[in-house]
TIKOLKOL-546317 format. One record per residue: x, y, z of N, C-alpha, C in turn; residue in three letters; residue number from 0. Coordinates in steps of 0.001 Angstrom, whole numbers, plus 500000, padded with zeros to 6 digits. Layout:
BEGIN
+--------+--------+--------+--------+--------+--------+--------+--------+--------+--------+-----+
!     nX !     nY !     nZ !    caX !    caY !    caZ !     cX !     cY !     cZ ! residu ! num !
+--------+--------+--------+--------+--------+--------+--------+--------+--------+--------+-----+
!      X !      Y !      Z !      X !      Y !      Z !      X !      Y !      Z !    Ala ! NUM !
...
+--------+--------+--------+--------+--------+--------+--------+--------+--------+--------+-----+
This chain:
BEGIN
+--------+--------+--------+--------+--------+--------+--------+--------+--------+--------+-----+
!     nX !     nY !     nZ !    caX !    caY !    caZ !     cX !     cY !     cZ ! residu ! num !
+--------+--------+--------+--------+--------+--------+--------+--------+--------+--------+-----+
! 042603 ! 027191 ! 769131 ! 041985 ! 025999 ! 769687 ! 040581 ! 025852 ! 769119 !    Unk !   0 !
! 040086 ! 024738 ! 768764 ! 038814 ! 024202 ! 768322 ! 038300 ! 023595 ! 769267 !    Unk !   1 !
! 036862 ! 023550 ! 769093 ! 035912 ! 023086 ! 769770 ! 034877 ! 022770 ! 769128 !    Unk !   2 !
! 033801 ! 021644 ! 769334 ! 032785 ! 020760 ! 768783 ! 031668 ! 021411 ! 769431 !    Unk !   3 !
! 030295 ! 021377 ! 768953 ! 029326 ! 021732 ! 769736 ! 028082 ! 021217 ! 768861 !    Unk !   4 !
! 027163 ! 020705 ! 769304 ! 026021 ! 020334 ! 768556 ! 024681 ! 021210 ! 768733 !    Unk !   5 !
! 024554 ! 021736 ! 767518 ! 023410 ! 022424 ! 767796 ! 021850 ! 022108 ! 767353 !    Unk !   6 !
! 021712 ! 021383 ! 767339 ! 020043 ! 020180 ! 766778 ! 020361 ! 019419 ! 766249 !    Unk !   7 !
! 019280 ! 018883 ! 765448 ! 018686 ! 018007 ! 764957 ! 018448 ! 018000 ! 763568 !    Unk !   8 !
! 019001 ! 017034 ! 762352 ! 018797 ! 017136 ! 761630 ! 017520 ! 017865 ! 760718 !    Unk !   9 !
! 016712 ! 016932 ! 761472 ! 014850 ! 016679 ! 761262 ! 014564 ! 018229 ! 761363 !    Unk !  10 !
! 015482 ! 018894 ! 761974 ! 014986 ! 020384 ! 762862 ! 015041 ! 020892 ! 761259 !    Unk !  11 !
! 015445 ! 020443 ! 760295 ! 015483 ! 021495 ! 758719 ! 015313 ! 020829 ! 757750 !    Unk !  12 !
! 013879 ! 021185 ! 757161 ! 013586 ! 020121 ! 755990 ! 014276 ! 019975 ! 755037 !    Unk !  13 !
! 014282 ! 019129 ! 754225 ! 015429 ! 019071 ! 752737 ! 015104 ! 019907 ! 752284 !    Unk !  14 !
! 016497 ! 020343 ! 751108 ! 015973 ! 021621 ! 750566 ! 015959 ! 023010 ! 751128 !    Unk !  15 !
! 016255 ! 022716 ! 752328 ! 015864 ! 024349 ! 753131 ! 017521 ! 024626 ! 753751 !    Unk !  16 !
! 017065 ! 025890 ! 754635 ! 018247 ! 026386 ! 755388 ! 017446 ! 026990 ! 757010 !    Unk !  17 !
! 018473 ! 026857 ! 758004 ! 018416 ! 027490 ! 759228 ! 019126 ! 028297 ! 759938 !    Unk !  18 !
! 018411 ! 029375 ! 760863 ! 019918 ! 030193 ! 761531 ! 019747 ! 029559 ! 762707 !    Unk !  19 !
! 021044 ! 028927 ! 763021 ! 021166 ! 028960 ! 764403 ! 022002 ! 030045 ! 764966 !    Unk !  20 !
! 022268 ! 030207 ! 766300 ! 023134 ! 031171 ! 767221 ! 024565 ! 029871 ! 768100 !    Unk !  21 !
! 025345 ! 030498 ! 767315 ! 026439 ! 029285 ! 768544 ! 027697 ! 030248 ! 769065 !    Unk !  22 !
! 027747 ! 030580 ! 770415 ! 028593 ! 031176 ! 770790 ! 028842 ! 032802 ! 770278 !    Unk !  23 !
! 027426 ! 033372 ! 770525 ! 027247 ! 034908 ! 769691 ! 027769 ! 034789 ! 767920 !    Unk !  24 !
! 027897 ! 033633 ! 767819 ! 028001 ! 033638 ! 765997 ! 026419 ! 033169 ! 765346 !    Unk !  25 !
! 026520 ! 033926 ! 764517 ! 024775 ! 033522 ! 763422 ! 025786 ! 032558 ! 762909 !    Unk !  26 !
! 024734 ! 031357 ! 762342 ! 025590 ! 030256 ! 761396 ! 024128 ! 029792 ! 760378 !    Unk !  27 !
! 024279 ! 029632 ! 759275 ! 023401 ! 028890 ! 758360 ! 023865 ! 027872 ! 758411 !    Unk !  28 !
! 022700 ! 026738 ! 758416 ! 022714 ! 025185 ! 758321 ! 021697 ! 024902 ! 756898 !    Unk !  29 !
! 022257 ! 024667 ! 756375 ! 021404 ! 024104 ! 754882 ! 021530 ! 022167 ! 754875 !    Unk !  30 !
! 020218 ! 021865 ! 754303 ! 020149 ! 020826 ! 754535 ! 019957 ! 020148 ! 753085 !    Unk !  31 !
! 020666 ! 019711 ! 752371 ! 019938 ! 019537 ! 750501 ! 019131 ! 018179 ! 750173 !    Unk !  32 !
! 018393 ! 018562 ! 749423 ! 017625 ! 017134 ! 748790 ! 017981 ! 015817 ! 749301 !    Unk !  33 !
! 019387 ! 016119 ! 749211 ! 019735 ! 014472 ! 749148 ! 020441 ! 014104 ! 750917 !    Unk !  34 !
! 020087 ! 015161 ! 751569 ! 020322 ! 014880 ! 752626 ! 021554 ! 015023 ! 753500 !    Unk !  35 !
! 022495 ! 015509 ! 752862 ! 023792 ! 016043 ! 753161 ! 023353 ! 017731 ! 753923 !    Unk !  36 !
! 024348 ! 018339 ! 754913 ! 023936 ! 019436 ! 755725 ! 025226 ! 020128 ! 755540 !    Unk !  37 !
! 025448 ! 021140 ! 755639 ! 026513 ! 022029 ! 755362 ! 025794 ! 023846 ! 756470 !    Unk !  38 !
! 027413 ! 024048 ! 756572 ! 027167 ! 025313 ! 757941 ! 027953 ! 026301 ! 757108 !    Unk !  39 !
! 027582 ! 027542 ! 757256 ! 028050 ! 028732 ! 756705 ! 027817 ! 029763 ! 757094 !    Unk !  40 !
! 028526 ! 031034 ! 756886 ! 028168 ! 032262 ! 758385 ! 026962 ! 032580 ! 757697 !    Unk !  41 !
! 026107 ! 033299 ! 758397 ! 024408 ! 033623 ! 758337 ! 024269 ! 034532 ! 757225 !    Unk !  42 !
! 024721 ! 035642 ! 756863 ! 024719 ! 036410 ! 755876 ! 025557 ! 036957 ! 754455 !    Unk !  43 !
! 024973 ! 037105 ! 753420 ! 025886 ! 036898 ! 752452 ! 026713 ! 038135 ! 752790 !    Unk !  44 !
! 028498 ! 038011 ! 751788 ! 028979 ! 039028 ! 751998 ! 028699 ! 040179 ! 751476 !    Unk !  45 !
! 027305 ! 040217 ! 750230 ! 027560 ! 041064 ! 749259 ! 026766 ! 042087 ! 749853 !    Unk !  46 !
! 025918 ! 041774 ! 750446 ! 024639 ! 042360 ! 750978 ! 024157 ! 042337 ! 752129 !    Unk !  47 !
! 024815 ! 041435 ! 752991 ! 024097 ! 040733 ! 753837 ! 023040 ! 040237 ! 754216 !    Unk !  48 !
! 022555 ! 039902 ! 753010 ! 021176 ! 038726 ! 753133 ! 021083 ! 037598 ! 753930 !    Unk !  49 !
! 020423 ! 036964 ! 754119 ! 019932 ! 035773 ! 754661 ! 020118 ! 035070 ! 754185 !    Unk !  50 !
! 021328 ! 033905 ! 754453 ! 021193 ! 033128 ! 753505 ! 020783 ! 032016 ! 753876 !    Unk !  51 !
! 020490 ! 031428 ! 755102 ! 019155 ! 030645 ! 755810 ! 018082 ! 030355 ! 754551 !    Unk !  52 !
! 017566 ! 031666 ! 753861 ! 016622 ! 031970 ! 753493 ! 016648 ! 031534 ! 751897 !    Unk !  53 !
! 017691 ! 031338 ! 751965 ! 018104 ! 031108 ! 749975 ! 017940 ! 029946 ! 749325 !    Unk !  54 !
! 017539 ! 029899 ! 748141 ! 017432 ! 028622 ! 747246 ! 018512 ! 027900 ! 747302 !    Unk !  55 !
! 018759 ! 026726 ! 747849 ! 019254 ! 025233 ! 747943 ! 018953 ! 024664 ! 746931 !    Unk !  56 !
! 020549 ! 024762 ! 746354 ! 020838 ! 023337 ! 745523 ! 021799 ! 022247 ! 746061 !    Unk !  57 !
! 022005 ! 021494 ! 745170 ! 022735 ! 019974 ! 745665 ! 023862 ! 020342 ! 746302 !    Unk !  58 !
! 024713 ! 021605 ! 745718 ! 026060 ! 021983 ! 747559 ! 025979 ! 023449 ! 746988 !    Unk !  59 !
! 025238 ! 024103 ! 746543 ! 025058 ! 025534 ! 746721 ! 023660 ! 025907 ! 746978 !    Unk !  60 !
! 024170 ! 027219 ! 747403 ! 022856 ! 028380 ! 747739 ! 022931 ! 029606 ! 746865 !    Unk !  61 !
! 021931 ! 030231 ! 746640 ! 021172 ! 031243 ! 746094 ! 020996 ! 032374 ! 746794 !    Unk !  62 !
! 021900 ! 033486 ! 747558 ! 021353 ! 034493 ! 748155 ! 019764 ! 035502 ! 747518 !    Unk !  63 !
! 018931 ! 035157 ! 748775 ! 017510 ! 035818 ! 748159 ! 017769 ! 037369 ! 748066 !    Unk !  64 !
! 018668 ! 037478 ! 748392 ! 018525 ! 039537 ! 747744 ! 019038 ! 039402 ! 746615 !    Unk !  65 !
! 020141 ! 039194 ! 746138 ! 020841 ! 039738 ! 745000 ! 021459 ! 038622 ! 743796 !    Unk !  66 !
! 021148 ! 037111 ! 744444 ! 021157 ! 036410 ! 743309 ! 022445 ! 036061 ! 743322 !    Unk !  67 !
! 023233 ! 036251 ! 744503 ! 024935 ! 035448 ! 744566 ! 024736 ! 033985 ! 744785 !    Unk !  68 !
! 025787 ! 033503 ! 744114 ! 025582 ! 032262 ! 744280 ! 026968 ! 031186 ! 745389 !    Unk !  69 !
! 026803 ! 030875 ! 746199 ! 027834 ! 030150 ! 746488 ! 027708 ! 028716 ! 746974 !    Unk !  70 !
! 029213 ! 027801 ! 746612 ! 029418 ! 026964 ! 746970 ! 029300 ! 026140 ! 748389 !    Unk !  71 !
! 028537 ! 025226 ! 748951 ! 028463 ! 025049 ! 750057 ! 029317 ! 024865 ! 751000 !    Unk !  72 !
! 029984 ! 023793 ! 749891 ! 031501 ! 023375 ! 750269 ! 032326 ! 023657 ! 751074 !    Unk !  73 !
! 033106 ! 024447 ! 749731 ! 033668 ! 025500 ! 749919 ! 033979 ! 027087 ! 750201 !    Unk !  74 !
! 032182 ! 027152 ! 749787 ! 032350 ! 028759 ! 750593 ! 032361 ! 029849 ! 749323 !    Unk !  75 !
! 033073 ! 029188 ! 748258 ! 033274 ! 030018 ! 747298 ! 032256 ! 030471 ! 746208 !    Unk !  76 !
! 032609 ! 032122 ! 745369 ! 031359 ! 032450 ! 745237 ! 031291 ! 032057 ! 743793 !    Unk !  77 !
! 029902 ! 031742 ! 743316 ! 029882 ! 031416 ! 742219 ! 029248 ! 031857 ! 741092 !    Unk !  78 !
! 028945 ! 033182 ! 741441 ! 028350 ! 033769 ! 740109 ! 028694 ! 034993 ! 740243 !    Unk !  79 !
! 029547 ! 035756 ! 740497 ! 029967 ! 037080 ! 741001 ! 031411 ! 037546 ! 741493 !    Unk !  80 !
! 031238 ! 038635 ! 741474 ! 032890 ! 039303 ! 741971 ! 032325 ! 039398 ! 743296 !    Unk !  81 !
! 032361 ! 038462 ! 744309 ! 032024 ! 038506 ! 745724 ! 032762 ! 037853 ! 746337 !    Unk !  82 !
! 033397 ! 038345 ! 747944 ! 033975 ! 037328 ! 748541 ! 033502 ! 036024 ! 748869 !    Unk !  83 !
! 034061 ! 035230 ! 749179 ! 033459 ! 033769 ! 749622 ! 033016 ! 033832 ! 750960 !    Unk !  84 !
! 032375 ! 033000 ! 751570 ! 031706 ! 032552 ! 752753 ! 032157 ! 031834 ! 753532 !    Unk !  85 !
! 032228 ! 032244 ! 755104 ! 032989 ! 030996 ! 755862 ! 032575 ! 030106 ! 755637 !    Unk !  86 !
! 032842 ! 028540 ! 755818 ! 032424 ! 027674 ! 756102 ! 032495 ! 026904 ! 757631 !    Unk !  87 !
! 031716 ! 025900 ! 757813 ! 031826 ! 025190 ! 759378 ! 031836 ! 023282 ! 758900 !    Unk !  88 !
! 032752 ! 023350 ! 759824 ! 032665 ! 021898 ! 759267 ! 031646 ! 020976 ! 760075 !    Unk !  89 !
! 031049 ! 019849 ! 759081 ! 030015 ! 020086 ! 759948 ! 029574 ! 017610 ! 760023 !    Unk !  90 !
! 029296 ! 017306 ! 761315 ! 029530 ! 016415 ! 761217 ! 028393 ! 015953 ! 761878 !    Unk !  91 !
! 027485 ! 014777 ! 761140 ! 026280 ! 013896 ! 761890 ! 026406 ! 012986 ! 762999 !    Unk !  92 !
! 026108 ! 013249 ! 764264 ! 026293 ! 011794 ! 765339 ! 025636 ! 010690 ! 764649 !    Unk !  93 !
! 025641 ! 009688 ! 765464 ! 024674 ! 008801 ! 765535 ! 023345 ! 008756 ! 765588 !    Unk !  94 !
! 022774 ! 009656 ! 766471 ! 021752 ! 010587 ! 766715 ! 020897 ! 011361 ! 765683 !    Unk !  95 !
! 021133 ! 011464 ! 764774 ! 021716 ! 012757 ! 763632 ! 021424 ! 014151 ! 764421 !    Unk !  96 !
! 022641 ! 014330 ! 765340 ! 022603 ! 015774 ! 765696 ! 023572 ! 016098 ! 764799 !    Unk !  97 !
! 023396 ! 017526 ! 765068 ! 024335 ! 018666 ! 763755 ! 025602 ! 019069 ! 764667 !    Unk !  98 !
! 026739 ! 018584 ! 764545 ! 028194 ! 018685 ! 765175 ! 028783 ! 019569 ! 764393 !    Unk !  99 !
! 028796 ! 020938 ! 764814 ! 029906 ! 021837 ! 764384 ! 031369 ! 021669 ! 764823 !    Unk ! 100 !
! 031831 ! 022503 ! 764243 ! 033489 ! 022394 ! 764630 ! 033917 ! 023730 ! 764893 !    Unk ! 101 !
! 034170 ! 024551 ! 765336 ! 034361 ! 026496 ! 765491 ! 035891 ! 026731 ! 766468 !    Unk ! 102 !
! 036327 ! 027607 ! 765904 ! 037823 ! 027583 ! 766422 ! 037063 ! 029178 ! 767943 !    Unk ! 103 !
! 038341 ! 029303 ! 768346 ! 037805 ! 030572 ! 769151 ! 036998 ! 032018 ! 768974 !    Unk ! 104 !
! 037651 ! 032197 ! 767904 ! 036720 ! 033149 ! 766540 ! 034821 ! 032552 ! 766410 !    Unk ! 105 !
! 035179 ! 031641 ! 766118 ! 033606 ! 030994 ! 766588 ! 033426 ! 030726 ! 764675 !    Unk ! 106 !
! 034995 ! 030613 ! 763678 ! 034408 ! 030162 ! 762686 ! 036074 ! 029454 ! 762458 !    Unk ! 107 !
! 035792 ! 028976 ! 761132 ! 037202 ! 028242 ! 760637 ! 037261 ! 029021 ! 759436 !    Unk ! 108 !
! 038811 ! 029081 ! 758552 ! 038874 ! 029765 ! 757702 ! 037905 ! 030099 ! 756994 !    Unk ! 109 !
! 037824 ! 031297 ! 755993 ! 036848 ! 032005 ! 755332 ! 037264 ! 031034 ! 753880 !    Unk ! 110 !
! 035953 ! 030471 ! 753083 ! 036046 ! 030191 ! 751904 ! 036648 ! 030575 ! 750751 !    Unk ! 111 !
+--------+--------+--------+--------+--------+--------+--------+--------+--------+--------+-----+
């Protein structure tokens, strides 16, 4: 079973950047890119478990700041390495622009 939950505010993460939120004892990264599109992904990379809150944002990927993995926002998948991929959250703007997750009981949706 799935369930919706909104956890802020767009505005709450400048372009370009990333955030951890907490939803339902899950860490989740919210990246927000240049152009204004937002994408959710579990909080730490798999390789290392870095921060990836913390990582260089591009147009639908991130940059893990420890070790330089690269993955797809998208999809989750990794893109410069023999590394597993990254959950993803699907992730949807109100009207409002609050940040509408989607999280099954697990508190994620398939792994990337």
């Amino acid at each position: 079973m799935t369930r919706q939950a909104i956890i802020g505010k767009a505005d709450q993460i400048p372009r370009g950047e990333g955030r951890k939120f907490r939803l339902g004892g899950v860490d989740i990264a919210v990246f927000r890119t240049q152009s204004g599109d937002v994408f959710a992904t579990q909080s730490n990379c798999p390789h290392a478990g870095g921060p990836l809150a913390d990582g260089l944002i591009g147009s639908a990927s991130v940059i893990c700041p420890l070790h330089e993995r690269s993955f797809d926002l998208r999809t989750g998948a990794c893109l410069s390495a023999d590394c597993s991929g990254l959950r993803v959250y699907p992730v949807v703007l109100t009207a409002e622009s609050g940040i509408m997750l989607e999280i099954d009981e697990e508190g994620a949706t398939a792994p990337g």
